[in-house]
mmCIF file of the C-alpha atoms, coordinates in Angstrom:
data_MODEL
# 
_entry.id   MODEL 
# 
loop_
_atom_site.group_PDB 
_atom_site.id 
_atom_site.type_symbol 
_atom_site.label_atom_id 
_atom_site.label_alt_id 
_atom_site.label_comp_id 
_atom_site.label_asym_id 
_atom_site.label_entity_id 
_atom_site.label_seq_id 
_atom_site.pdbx_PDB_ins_code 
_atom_site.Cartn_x 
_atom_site.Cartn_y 
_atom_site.Cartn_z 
_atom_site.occupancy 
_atom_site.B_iso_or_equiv 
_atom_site.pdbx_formal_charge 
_atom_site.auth_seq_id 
_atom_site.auth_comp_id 
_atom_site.auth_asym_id 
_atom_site.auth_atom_id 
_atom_site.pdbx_PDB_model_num 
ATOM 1   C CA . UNK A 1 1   ? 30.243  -16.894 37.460  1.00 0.00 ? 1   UNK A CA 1 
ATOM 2   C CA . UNK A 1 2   ? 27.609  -19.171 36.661  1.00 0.00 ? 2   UNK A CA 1 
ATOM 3   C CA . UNK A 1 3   ? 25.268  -15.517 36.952  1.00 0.00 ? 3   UNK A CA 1 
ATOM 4   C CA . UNK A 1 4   ? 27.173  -14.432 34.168  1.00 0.00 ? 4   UNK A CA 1 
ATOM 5   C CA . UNK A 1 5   ? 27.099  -17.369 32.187  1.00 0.00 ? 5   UNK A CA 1 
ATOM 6   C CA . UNK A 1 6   ? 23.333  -17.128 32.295  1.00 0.00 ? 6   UNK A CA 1 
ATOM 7   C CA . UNK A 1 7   ? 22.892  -13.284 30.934  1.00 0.00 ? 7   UNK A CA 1 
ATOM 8   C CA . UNK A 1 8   ? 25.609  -14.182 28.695  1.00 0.00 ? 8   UNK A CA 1 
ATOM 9   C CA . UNK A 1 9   ? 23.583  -17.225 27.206  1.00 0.00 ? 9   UNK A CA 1 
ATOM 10  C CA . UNK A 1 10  ? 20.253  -14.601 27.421  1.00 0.00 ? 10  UNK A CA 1 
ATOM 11  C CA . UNK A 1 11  ? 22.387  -12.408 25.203  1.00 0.00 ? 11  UNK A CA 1 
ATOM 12  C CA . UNK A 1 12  ? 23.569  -14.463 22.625  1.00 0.00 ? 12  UNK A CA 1 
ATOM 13  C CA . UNK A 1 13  ? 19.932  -15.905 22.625  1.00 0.00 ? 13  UNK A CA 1 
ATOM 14  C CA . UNK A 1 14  ? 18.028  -12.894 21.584  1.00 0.00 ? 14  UNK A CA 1 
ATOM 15  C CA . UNK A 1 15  ? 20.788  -12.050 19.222  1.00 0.00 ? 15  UNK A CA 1 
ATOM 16  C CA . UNK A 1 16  ? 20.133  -15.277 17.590  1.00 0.00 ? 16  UNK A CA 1 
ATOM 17  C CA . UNK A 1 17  ? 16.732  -14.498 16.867  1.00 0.00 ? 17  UNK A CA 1 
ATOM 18  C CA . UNK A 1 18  ? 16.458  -10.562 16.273  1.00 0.00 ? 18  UNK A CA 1 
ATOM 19  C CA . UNK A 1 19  ? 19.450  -11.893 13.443  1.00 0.00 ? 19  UNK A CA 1 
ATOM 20  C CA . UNK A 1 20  ? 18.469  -15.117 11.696  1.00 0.00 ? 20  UNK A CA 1 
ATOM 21  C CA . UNK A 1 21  ? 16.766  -15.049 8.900   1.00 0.00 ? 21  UNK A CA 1 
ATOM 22  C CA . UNK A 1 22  ? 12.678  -16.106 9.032   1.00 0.00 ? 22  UNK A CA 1 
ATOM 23  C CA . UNK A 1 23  ? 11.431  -17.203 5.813   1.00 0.00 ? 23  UNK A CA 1 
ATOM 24  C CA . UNK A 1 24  ? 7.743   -17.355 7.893   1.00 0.00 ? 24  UNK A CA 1 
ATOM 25  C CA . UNK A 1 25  ? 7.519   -13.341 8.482   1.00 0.00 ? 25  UNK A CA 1 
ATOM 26  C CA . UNK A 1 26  ? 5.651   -11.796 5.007   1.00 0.00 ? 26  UNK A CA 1 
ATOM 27  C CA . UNK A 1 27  ? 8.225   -10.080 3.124   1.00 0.00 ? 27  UNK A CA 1 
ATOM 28  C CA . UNK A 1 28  ? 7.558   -6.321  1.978   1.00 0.00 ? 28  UNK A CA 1 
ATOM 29  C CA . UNK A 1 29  ? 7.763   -5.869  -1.465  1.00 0.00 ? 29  UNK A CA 1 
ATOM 30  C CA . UNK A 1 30  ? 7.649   -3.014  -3.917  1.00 0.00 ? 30  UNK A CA 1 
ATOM 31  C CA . UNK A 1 31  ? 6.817   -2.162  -7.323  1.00 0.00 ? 31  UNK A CA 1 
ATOM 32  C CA . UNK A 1 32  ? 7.807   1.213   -8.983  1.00 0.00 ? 32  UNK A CA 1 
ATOM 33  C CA . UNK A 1 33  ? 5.136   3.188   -10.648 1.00 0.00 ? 33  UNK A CA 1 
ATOM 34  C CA . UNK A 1 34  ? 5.719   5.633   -13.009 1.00 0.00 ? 34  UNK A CA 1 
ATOM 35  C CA . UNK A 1 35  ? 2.912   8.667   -13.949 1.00 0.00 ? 35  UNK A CA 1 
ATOM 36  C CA . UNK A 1 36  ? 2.664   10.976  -16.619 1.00 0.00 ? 36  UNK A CA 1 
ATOM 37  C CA . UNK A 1 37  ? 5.493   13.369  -17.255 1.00 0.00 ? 37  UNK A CA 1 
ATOM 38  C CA . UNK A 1 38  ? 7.789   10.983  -15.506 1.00 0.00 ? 38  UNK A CA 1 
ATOM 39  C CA . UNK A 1 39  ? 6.910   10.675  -11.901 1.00 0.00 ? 39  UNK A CA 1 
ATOM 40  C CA . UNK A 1 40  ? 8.075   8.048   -10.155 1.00 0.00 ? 40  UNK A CA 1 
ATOM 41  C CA . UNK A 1 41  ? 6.632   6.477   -7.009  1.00 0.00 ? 41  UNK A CA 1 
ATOM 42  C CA . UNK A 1 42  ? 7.669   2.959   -4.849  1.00 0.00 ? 42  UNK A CA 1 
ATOM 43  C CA . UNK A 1 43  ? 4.817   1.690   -3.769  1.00 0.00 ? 43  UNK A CA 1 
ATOM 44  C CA . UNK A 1 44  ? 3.826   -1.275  -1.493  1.00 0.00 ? 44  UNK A CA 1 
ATOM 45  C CA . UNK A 1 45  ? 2.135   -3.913  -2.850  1.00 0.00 ? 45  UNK A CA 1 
ATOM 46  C CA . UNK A 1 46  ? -0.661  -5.439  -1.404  1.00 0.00 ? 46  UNK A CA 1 
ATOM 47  C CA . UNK A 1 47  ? -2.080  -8.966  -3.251  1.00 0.00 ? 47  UNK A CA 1 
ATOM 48  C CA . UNK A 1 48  ? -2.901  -11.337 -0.647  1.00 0.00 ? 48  UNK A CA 1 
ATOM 49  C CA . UNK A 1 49  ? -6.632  -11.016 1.174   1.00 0.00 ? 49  UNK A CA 1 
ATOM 50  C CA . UNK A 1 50  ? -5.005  -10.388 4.355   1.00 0.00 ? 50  UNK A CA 1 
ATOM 51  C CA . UNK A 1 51  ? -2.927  -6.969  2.707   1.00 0.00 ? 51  UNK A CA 1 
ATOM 52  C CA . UNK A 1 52  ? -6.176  -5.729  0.933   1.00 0.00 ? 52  UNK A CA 1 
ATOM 53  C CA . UNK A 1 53  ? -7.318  -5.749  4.560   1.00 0.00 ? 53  UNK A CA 1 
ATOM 54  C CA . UNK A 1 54  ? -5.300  -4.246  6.315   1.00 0.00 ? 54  UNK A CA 1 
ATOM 55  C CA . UNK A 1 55  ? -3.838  -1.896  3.461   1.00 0.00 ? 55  UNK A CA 1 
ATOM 56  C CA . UNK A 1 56  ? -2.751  1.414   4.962   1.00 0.00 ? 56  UNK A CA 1 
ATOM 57  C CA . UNK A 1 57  ? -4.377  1.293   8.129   1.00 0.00 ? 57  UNK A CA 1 
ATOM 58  C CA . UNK A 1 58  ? -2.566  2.313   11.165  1.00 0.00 ? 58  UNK A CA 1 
ATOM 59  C CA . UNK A 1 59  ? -0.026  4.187   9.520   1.00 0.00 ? 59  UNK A CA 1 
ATOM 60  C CA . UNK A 1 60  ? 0.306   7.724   10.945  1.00 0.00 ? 60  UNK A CA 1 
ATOM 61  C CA . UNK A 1 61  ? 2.200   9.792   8.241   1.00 0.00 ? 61  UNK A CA 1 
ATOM 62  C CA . UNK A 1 62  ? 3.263   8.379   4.390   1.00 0.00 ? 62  UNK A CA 1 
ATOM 63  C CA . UNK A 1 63  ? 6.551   9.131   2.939   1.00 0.00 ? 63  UNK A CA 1 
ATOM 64  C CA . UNK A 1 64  ? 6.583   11.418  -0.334  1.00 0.00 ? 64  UNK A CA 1 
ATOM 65  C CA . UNK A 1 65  ? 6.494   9.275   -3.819  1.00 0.00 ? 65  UNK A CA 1 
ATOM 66  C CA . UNK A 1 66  ? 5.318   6.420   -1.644  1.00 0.00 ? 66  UNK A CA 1 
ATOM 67  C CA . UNK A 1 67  ? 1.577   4.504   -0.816  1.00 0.00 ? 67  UNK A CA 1 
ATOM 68  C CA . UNK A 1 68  ? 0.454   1.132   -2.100  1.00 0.00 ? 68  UNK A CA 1 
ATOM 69  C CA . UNK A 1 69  ? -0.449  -0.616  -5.038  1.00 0.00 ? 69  UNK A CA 1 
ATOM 70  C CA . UNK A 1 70  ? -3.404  -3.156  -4.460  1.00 0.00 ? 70  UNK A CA 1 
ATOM 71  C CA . UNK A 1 71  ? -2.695  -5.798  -7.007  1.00 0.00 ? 71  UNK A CA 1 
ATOM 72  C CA . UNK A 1 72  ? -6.222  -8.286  -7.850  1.00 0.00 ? 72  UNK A CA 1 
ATOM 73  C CA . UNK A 1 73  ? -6.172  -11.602 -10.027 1.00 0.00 ? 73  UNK A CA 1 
ATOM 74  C CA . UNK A 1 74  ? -8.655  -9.884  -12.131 1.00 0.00 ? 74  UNK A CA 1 
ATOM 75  C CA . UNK A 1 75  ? -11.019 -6.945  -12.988 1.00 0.00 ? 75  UNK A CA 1 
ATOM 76  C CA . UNK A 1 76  ? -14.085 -6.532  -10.865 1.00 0.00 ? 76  UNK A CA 1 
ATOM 77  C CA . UNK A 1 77  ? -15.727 -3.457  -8.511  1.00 0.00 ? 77  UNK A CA 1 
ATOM 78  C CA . UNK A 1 78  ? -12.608 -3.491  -5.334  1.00 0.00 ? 78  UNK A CA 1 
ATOM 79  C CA . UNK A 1 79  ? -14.099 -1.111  -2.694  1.00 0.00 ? 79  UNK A CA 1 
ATOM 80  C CA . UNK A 1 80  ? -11.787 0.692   -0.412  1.00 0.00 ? 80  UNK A CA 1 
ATOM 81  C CA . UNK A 1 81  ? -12.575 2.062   2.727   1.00 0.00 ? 81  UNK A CA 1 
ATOM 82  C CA . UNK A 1 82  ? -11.008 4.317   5.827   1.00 0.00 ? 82  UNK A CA 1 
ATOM 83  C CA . UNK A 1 83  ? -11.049 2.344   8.431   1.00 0.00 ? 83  UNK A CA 1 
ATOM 84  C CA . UNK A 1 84  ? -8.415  2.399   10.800  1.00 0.00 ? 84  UNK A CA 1 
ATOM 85  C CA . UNK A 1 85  ? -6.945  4.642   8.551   1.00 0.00 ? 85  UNK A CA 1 
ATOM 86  C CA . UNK A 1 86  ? -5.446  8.036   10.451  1.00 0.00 ? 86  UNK A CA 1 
ATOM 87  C CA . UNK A 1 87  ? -4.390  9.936   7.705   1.00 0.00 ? 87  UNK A CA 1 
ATOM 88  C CA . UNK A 1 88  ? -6.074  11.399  4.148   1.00 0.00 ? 88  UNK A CA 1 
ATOM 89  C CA . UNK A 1 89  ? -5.958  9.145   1.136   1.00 0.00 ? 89  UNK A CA 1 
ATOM 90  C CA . UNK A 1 90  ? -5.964  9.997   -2.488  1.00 0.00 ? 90  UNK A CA 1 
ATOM 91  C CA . UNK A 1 91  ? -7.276  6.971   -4.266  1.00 0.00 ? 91  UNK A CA 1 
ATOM 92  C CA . UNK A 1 92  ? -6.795  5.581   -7.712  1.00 0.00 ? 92  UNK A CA 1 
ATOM 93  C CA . UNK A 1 93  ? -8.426  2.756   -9.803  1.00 0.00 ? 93  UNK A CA 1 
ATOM 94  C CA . UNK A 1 94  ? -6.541  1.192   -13.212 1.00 0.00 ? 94  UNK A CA 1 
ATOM 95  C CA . UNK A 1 95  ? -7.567  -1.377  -15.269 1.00 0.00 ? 95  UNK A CA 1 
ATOM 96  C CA . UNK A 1 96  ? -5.166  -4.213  -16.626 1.00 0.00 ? 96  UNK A CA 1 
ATOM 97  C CA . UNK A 1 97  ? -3.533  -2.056  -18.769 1.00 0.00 ? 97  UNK A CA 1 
ATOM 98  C CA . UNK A 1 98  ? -2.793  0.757   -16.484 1.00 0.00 ? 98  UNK A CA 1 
ATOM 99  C CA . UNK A 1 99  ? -5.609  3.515   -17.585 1.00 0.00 ? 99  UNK A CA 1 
ATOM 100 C CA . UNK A 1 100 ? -6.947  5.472   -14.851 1.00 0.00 ? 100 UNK A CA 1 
ATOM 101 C CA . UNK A 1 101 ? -10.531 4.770   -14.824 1.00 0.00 ? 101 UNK A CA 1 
ATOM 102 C CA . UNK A 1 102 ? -11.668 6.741   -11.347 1.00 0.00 ? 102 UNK A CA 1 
ATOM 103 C CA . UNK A 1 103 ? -10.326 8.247   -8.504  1.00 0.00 ? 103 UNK A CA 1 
ATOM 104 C CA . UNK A 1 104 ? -10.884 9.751   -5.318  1.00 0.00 ? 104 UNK A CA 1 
ATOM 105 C CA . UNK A 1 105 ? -9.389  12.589  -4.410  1.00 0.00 ? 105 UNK A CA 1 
ATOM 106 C CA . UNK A 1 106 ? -9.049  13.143  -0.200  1.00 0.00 ? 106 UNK A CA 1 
ATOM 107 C CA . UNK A 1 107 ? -10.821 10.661  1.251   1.00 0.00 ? 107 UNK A CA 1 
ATOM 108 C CA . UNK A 1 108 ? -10.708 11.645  4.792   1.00 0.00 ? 108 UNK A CA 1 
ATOM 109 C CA . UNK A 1 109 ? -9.980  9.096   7.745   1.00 0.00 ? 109 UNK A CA 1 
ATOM 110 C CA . UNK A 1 110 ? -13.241 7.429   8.815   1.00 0.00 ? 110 UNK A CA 1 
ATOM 111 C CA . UNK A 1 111 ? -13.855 8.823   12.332  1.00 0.00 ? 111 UNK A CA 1 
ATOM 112 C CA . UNK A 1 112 ? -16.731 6.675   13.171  1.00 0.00 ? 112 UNK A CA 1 
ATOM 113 C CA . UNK A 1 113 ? -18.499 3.456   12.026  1.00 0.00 ? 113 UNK A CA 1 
ATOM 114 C CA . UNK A 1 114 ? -19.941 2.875   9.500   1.00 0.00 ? 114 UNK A CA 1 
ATOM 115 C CA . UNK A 1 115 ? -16.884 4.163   7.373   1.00 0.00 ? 115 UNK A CA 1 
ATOM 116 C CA . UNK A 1 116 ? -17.730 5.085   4.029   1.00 0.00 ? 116 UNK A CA 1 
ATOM 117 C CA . UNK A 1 117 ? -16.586 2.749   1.014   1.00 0.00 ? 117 UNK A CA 1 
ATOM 118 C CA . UNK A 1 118 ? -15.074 3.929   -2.192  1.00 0.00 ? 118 UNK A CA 1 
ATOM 119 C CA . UNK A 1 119 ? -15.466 2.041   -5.053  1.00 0.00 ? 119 UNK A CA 1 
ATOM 120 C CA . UNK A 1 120 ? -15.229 2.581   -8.624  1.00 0.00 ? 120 UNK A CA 1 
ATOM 121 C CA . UNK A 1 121 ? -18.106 3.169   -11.335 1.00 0.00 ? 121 UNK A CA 1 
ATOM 122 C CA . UNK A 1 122 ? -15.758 0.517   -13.455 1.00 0.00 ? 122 UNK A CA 1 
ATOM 123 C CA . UNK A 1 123 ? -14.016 -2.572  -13.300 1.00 0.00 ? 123 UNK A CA 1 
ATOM 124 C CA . UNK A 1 124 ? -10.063 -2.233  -12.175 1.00 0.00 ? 124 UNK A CA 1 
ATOM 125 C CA . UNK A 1 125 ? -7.426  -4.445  -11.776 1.00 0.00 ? 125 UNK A CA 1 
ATOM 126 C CA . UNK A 1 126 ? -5.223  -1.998  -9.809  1.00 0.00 ? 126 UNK A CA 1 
ATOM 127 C CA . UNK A 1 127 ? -6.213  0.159   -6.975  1.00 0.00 ? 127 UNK A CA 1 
ATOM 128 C CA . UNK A 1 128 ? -3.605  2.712   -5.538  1.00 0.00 ? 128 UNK A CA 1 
ATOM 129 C CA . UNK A 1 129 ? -3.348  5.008   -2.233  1.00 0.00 ? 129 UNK A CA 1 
ATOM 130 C CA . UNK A 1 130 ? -1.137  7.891   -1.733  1.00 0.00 ? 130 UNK A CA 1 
ATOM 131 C CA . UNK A 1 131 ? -0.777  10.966  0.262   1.00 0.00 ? 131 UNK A CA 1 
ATOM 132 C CA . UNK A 1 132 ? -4.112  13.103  -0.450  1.00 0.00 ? 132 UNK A CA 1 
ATOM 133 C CA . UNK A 1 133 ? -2.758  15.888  -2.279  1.00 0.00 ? 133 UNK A CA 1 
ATOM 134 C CA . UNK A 1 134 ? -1.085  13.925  -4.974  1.00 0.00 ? 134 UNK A CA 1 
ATOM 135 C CA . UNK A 1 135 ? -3.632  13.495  -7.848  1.00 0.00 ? 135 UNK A CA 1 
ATOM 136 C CA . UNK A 1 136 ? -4.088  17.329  -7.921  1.00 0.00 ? 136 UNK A CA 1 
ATOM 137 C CA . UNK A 1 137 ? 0.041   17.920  -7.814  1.00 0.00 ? 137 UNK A CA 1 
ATOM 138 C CA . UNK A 1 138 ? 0.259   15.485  -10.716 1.00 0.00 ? 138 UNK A CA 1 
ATOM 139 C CA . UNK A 1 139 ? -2.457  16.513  -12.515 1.00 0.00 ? 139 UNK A CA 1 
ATOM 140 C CA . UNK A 1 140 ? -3.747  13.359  -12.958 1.00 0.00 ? 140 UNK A CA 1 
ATOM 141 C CA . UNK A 1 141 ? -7.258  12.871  -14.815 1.00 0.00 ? 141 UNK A CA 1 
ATOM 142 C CA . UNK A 1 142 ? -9.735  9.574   -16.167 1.00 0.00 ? 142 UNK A CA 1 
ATOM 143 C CA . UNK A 1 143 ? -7.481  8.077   -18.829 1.00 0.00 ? 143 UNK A CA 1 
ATOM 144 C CA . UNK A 1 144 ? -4.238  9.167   -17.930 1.00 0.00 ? 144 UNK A CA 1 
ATOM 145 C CA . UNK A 1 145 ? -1.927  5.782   -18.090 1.00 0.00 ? 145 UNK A CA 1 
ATOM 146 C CA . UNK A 1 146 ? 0.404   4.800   -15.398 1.00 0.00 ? 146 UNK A CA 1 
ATOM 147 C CA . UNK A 1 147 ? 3.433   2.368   -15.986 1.00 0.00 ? 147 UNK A CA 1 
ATOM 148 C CA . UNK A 1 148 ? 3.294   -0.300  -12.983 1.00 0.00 ? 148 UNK A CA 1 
ATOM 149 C CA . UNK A 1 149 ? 7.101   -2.243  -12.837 1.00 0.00 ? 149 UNK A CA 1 
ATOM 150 C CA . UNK A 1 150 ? 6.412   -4.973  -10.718 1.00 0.00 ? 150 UNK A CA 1 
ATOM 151 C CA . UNK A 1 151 ? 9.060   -7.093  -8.811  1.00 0.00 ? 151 UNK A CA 1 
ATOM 152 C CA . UNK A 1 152 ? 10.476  -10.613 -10.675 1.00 0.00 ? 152 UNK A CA 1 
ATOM 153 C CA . UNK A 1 153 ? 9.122   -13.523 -8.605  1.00 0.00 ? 153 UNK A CA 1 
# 
């Protein structure tokens, strides 16, 4: 009895904690971005340090009409690089109003050090990564502007 007392308490122990709420884990959040002639993408947002960081890395495979949305306190030169990064990135910089003002198209995953970094020939407030393929299926060009719905705090 007292055996099954003890995987009994185990139990209700770990369902305790896979099931309560933890206000300490970073929450995942998402803004909606909308492109010329009406596409519409979630994306994750990145806006601490640590999620410019890490970004997309690890990630083996990207949903379609997904990525992330880098989001910076202000305009300046943000670099982006590969590393860590397994699959091909299509890469776009806006500025504070939502113009596209460069982009990458296929940046491959960086294979060995150093990694290459990307990083605009203006200032951007916005930086976004989706599946490499995207800015040619959207037809997406310098100028273009992109509607960025971001989440009520």
């Amino acid at each position: 009895m007292k055996y099954l007392i003890r995987i009994l308490f185990v139990f209700v122990s770990i369902s305790i904690l896979c099931f309560s709420k933890n206000d300490n884990l970073p929450r995942v959040e998402f803004a909606t971005v909308i492109f010329p002639k009406g596409y519409v993408f979630s994306l994750e947002i990145a806006k601490t340090p640590e999620q410019w960081v890490r970004g997309l890395m690890f990630r083996k495979s990207l949903p379609q009409n997904s990525g992330m949305l880098f989001v910076y306190p202000k305009d300046d030169y943000f670099a982006i690089w590969m590393k860590n990064c397994f699959i091909p990135l299509d890469i776009i910089w806006l500025d504070s109003k939502g113009r596209i003002v460069y982009f990458v198209e296929n940046a491959p995953p960086c294979k060995q050090e150093p990694c290459p970094v990307y990083e605009p020939i203006m200032k951007a407030r916005f930086v976004i990564e989706l599946n490499a393929g995207t800015i040619k299926k959207l037809k997406l060009k310098t100028g273009d502007r992109v509607s960025i719905i971001l989440p009520k705090q």
